[in-house]
BATOR-94125 format. One record per residue (C-alpha): residue in one letter; x, y, z. Coordinates in steps of 0.05 Angstrom, whole numbers, plus 5000, padded with zeros to 4 digits. Example, Ala and Ser with C-alpha at 12.3 -4.5 7.8 and 13.67 -1.06 7.14 Angstrom:
2
A524649105156;S527349795143;
END
This chain:
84
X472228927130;X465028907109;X462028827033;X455829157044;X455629787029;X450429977094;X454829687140;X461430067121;X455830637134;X455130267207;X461730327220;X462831037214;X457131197240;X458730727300;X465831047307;X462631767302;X457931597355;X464231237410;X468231817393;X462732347418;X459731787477;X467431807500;X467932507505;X461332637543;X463932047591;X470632337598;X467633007620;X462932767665;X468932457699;X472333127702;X466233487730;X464932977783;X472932937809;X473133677806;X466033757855;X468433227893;X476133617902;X472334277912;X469034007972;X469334558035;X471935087984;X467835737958;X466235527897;X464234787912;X455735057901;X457535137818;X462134527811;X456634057837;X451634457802;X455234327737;X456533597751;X449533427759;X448433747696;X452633377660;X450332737692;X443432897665;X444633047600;X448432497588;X442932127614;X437232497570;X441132257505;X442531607522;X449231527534;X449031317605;X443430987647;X437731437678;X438631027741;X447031047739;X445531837729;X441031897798;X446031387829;X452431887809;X448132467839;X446132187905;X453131977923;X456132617904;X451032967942;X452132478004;X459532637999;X457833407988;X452933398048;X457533028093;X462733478083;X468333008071;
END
């Protein structure tokens, strides 16, 4: 355990920050597996809608890579487009 007091600051605000970077990772998970499974159904236009839109906000504050964002995008597009 740290002595300085800053760095017990650090570490909460570190675990503060993993505990809200988790969450935005585990939803973009759920958004992409649930455009992905509503592939060929009705309302598969607002599932990928929302998935890219979590994929770029997550992006915009840092939590994931700009470039992993657009790479996440294209292949759910390429999977949307293809049909499969």
């Amino acid at each position: 355990m740290a002595n300085i007091k800053s760095q017990k600051k650090r570490i909460l605000t570190n675990a503060k920050r993993t505990e809200r970077n988790r969450a935005v990772r585990t939803e973009i998970k759920s958004r992409v597996k649930a455009a992905r499974e509503s592939i060929g159904n009705a309302d598969n236009a607002e599932a990928v809608r929302l998935a890219a839109k979590r994929l770029d906000m997550a992006a915009a504050k840092g939590i994931i890579h700009p470039r992993q964002a657009a790479r996440r995008k294209s292949r759910l597009m390429r999977r949307v487009n293809a049909g499969t």
